[in-house]
C-alpha positions in Angstrom: 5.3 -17.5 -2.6 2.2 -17.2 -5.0 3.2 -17.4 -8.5 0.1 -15.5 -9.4 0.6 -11.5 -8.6 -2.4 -10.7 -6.4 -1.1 -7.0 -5.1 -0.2 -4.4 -7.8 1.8 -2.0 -6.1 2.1 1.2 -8.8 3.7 4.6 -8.8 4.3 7.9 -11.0 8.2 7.3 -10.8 11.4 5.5 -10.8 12.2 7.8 -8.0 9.8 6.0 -6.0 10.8 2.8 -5.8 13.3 2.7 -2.8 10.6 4.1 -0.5 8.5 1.4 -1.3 11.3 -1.3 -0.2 9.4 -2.1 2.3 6.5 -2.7 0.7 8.0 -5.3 -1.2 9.8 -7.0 1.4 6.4 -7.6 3.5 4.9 -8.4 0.4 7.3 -11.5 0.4 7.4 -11.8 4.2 3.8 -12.9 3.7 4.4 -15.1 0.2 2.1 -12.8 -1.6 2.9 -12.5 -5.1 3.2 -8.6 -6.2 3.7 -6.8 -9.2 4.8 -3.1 -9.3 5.0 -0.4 -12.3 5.6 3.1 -12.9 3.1 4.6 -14.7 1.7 8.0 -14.2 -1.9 9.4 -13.6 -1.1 12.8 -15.2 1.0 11.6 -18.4 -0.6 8.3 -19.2 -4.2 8.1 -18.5 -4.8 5.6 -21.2 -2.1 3.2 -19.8 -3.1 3.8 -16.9 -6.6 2.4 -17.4 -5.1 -0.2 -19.8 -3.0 -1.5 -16.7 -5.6 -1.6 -14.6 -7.9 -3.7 -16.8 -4.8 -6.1 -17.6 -4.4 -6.5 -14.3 -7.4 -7.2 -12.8 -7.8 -9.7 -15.7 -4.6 -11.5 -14.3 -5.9 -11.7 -10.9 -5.0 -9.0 -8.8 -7.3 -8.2 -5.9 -5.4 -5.3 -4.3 -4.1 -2.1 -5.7 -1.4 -0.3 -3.9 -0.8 3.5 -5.6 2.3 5.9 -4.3 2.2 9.3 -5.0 3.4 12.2 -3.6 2.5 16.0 -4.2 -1.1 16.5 -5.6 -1.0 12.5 -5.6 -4.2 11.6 -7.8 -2.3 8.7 -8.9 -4.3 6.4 -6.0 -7.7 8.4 -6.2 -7.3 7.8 -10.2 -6.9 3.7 -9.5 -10.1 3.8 -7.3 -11.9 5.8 -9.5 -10.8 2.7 -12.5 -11.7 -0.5 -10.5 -14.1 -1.9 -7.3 -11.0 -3.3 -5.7 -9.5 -2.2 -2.9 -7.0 0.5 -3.4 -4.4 1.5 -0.7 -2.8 5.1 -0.9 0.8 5.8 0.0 1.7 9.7 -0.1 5.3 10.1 -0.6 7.1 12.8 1.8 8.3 14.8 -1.4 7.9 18.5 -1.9 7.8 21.7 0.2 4.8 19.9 2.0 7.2 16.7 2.9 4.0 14.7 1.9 1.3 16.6 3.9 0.1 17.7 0.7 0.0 14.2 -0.5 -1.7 13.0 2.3 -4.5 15.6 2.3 -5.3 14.4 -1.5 -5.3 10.6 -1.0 -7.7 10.8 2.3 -9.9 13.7 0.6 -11.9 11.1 -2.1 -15.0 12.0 -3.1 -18.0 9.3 -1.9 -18.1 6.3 -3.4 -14.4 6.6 -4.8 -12.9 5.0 -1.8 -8.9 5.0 -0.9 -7.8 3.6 2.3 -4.6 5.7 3.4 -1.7 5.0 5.3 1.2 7.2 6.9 3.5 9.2 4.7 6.6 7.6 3.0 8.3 4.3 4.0 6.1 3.7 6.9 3.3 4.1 5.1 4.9 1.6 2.1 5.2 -1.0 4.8 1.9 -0.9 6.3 0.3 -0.5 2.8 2.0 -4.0 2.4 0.8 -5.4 5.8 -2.8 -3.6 5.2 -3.1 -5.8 1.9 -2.2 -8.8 3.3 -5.1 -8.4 6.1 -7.7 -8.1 3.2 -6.4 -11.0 1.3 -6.6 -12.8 4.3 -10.3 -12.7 4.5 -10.4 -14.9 1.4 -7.2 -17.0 1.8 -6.7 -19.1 4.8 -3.2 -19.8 4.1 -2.1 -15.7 4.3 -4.8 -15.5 7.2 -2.3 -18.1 8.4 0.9 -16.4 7.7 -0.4 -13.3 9.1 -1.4 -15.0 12.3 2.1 -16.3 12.6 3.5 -12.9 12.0 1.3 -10.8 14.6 3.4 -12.7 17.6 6.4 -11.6 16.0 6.0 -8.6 15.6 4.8 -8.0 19.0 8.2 -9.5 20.1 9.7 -6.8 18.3 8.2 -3.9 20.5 8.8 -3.2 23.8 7.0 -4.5 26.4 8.4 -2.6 30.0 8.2 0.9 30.9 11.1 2.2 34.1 9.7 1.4 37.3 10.2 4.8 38.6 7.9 6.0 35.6 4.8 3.4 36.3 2.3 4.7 39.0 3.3 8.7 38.5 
């Protein structure tokens, strides 16, 4: 594993932590060196902004943002830096995350967010999503992730019923 953090994965709260698991965990699958904080768009702007500059300073080439309900806080990193930034909405809410998702893909031009799904799917595939830009730069994740794309096909299922196939 890197040493050097090169995704900063950050939300609005504690309380959204365990959904990003699985962020972390592919994070490491991969050997990429991660960072996360909680820090929020709406009640610390200035840290916010602080963080960001700190970080990319450090080394990190990839933000990850989680956010649920009006969810600015991914929109908010892309509007701070010309990295990448990678928008989880978190299922939270009357909406169960809609209304997260509708923020984070509804960026103005030039403040771009990539998206993925809502909640801990979307964590994980944030996580994998990251490793595929980092790869363009790094042979040795291009490698990793080359070795993981076989196994994760293993993991899906290949066959459909016979009685099903031709109908």
């Amino acid at each position: 594993m890197s040493d050097t953090p090169l995704v900063a994965v950050v939300c609005g709260s504690r309380s959204d932590l365990p959904t990003l698991r699985g962020c972390f965990d592919a994070l490491d699958a991969y050997a990429i060196g991660w960072e996360a904080s909680v820090i929020s768009a709406h009640r610390q702007p200035e840290a916010l902004r602080q963080y960001v500059t700190d970080a990319e300073g450090r080394g990190i080439k990839v933000f990850i943002g989680a956010a649920g309900l009006a969810a600015h806080l991914p929109g908010v990193l892309a509007s701070l830096t010309a990295r990448p930034v990678i928008g989880v909405p978190l299922d939270g809410g009357s909406l169960a995350g809609a209304d997260a998702l509708y923020s984070v893909v509804q960026m103005p031009p030039g403040v771009p967010v990539a998206a993925v799904a809502i909640g801990s799917p979307g964590a994980k595939n944030a996580a994998h999503l990251a490793a595929r830009i980092l790869a363009l730069s790094d042979p040795e994740i291009a490698s990793r992730l080359d070795r993981a794309r076989p196994e994760q096909a293993a993991l899906a299922e290949v066959g459909i019923d016979p009685r099903v196939e031709g109908r």
